[in-house]
C-alpha positions as a Markdown table, in Angstrom:
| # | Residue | x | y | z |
|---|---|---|---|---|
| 1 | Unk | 165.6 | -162.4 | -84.2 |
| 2 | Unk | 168.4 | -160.9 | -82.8 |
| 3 | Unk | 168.9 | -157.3 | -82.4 |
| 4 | Unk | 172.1 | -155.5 | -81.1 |
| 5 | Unk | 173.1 | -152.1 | -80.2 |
| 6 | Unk | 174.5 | -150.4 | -77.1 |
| 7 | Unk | 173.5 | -148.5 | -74.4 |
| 8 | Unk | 173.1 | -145.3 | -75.4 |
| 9 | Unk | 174.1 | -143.8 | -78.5 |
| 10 | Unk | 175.9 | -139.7 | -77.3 |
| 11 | Unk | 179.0 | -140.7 | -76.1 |
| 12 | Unk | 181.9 | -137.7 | -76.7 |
| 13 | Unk | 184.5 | -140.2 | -76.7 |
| 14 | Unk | 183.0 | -142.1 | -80.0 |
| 15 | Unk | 183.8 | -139.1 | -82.1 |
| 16 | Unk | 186.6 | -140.1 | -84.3 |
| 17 | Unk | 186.3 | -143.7 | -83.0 |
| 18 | Unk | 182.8 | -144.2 | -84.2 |
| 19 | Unk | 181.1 | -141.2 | -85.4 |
| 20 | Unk | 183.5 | -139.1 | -87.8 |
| 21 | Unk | 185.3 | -136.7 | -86.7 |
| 22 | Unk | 183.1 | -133.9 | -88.8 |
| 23 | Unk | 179.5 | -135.4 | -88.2 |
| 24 | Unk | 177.6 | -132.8 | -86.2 |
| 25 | Unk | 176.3 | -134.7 | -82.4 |
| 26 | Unk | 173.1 | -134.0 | -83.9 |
| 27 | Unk | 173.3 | -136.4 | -86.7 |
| 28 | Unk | 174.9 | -139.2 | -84.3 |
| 29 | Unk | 171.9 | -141.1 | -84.0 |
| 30 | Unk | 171.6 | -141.1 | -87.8 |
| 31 | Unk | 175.0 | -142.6 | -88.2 |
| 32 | Unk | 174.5 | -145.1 | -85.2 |
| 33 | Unk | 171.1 | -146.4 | -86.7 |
| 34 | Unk | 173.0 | -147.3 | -89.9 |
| 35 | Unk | 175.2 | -149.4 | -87.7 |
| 36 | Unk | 173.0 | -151.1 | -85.4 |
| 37 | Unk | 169.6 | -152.4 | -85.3 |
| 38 | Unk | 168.9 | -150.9 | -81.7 |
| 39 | Unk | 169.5 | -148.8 | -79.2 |
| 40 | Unk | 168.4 | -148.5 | -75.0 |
| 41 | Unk | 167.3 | -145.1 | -73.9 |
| 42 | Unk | 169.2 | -145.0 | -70.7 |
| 43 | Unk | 168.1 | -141.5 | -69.8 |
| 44 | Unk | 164.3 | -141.5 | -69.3 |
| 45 | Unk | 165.4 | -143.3 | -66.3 |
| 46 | Unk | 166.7 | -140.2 | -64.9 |
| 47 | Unk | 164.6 | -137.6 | -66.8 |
| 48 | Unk | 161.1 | -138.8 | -68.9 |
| 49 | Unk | 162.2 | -136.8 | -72.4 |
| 50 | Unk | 159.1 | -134.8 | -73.8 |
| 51 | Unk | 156.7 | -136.8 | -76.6 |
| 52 | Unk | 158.3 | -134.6 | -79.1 |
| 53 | Unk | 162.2 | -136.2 | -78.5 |
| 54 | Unk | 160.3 | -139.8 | -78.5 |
| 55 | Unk | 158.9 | -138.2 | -81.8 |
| 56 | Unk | 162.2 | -137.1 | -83.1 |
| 57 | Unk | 164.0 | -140.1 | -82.6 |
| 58 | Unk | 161.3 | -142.0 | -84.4 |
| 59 | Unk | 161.4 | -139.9 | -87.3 |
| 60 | Unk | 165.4 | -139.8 | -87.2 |
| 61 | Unk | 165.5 | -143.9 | -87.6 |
| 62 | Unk | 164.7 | -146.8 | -89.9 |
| 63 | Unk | 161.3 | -148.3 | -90.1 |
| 64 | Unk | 162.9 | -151.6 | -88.8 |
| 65 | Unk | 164.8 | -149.9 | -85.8 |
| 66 | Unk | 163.8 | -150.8 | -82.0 |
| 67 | Unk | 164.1 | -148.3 | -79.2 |
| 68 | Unk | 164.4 | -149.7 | -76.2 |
| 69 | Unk | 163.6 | -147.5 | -72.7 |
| 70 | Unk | 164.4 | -147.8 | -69.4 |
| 71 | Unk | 161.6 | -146.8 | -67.3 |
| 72 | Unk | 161.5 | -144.1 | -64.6 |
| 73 | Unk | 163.2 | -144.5 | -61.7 |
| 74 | Unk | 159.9 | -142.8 | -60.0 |
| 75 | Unk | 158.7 | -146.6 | -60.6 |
| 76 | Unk | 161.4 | -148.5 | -59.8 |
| 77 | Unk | 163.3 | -146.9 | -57.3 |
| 78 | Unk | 161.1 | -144.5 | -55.6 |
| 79 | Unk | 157.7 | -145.7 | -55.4 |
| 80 | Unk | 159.3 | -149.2 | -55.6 |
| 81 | Unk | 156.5 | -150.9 | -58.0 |
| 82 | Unk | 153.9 | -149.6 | -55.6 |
| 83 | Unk | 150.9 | -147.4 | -57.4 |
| 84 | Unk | 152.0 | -147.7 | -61.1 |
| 85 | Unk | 149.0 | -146.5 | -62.9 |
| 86 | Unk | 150.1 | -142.5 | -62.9 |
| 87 | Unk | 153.9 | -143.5 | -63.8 |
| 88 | Unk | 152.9 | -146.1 | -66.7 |
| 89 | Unk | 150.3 | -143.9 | -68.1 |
| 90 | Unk | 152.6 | -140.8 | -68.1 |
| 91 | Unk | 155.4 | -142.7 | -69.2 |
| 92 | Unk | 153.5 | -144.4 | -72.4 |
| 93 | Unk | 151.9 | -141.3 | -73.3 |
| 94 | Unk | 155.2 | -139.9 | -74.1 |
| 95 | Unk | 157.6 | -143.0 | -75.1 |
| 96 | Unk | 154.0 | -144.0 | -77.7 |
| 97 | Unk | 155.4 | -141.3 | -79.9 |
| 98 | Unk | 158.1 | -143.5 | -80.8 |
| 99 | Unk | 155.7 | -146.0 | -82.6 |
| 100 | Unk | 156.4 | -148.7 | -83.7 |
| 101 | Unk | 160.0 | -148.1 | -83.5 |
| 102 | Unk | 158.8 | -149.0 | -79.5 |
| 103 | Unk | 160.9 | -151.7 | -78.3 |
| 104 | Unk | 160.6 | -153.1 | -75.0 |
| 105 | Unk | 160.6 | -151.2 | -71.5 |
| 106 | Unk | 163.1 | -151.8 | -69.3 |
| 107 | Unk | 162.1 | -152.1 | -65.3 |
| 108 | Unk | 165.4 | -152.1 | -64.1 |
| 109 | Unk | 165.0 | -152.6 | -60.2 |
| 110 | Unk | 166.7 | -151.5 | -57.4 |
| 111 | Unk | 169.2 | -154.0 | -55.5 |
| 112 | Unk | 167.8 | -153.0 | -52.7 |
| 113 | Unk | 164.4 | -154.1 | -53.5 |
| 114 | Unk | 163.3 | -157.4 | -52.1 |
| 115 | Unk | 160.4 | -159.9 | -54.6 |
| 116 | Unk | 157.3 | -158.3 | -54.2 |
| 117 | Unk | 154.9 | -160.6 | -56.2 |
| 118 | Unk | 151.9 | -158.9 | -56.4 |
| 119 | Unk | 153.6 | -155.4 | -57.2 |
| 120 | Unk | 154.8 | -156.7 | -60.2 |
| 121 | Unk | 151.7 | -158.1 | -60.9 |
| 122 | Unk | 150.2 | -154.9 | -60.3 |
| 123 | Unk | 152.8 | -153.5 | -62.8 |
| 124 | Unk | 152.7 | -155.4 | -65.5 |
| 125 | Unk | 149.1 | -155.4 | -65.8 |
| 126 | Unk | 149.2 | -151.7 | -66.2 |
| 127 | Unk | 151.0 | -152.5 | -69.3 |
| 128 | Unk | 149.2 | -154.9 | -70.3 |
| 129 | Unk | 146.0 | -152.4 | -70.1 |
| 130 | Unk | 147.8 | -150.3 | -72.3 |
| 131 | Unk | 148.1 | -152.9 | -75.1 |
| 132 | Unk | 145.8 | -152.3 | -78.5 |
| 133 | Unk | 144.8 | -154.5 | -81.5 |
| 134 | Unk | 147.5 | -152.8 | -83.2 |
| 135 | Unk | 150.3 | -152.7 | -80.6 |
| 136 | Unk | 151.8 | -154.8 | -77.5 |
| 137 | Unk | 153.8 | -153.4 | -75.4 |
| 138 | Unk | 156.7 | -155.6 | -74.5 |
| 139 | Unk | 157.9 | -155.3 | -70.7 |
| 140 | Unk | 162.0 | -157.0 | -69.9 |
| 141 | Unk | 162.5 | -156.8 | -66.2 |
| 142 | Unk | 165.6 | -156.4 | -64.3 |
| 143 | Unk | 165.7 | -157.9 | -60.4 |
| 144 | Unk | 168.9 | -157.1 | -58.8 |
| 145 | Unk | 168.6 | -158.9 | -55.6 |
| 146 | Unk | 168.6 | -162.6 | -55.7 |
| 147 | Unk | 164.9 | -162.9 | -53.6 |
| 148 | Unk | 162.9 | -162.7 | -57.1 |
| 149 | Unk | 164.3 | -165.6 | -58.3 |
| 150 | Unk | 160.8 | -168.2 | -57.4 |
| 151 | Unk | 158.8 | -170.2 | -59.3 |
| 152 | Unk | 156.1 | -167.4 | -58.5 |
| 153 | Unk | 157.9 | -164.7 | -60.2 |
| 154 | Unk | 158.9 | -166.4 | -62.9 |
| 155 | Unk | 154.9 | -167.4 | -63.4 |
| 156 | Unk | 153.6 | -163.9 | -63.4 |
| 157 | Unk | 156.6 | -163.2 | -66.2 |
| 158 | Unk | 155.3 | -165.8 | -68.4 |
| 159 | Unk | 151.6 | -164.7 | -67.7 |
| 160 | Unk | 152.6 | -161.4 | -69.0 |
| 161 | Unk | 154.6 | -162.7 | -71.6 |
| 162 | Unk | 157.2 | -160.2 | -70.0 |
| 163 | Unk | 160.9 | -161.1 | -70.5 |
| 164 | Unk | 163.6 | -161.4 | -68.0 |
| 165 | Unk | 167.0 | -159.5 | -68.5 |
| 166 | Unk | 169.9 | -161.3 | -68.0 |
| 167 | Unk | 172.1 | -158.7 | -66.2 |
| 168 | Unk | 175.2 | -160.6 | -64.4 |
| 169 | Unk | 177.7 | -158.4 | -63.3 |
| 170 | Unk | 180.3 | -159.3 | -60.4 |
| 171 | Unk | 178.7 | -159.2 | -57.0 |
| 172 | Unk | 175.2 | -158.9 | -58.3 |
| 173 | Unk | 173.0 | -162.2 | -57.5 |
| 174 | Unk | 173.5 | -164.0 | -61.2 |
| 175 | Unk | 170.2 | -164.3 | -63.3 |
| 176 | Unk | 168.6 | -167.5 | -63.6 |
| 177 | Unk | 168.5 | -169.2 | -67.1 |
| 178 | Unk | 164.8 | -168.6 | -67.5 |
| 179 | Unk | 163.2 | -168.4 | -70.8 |
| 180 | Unk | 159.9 | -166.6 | -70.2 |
């Protein structure tokens, strides 16, 4: 199936291109969910939103809507993938209020961050921990520099049925055509 949606969904310069020019910002992502099937949360990244916004946007969308959420940069770009039980388990314990509007979680890594084989191991394990009979959640990841790209790290994707995002931009080390 494929789902597709934007980045994003409060963007001031939509108004009157998108959203109508008398819908209230706080019934945007009302109108965008009627439009597209999903949508990535680009700003737990910067700032985990409390369980009750997860909350809200669940009870704001279709039943058949995905969210999908970048994961804190505290992960990624700070600790670097090192330690990841306190940041996984804080993160899910909010972004679970979304249900199973949950979509996947998006490691986005730094460019600056070299393969590290057994820190993603370590990582996606913690998500693995925290799937249930009822729920899986599903992990993309995001290398930006061009050392990931082994047969090693494309094993421990597949072990953790984790899927690579294909994020080619100009400059950036282009992804590898792997289906994991």
């Amino acid at each position: 199936m494929l789902l597709i949606g934007t980045s994003g969904w409060q963007y001031r310069d939509w108004r009157g291109r998108f959203y109508p020019d008398r819908l209230p910002q706080s019934r945007w992502l009302e109108h965008y969910a009627e439009h597209f099937a999903t949508v990535e949360v680009n700003n737990a990244f910067y700032r985990l939103p409390e369980r009750r916004t997860f909350a809200a946007w669940r009870e704001r969308t279709p039943g058949d809507f995905c969210v999908a959420v970048k994961m804190s940069r505290y992960l990624t770009h700070i600790k670097r993938l090192s330690g990841p039980a306190e940041p996984v388990a804080r993160f899910l314990g909010r972004a679970d209020a979304l249900g199973d509007r949950l979509g996947p979680v998006l490691l986005q890594l730094p460019p600056t961050l070299r393969a590290d084989a057994d820190a993603l191991d370590a990582v996606l394990r913690r998500f693995a921990a925290a799937d249930t009979a009822s729920r899986r959640v599903r992990v993309a990841v995001e290398p930006r520099h061009d050392s990931w790209w082994t047969a090693e790290i494309r094993r421990i994707l597949e072990r953790h049925g984790a899927a690579l995002c294909w994020a080619d931009r100009g400059g950036r080390p282009v992804t590898p055509l792997w289906r994991t």
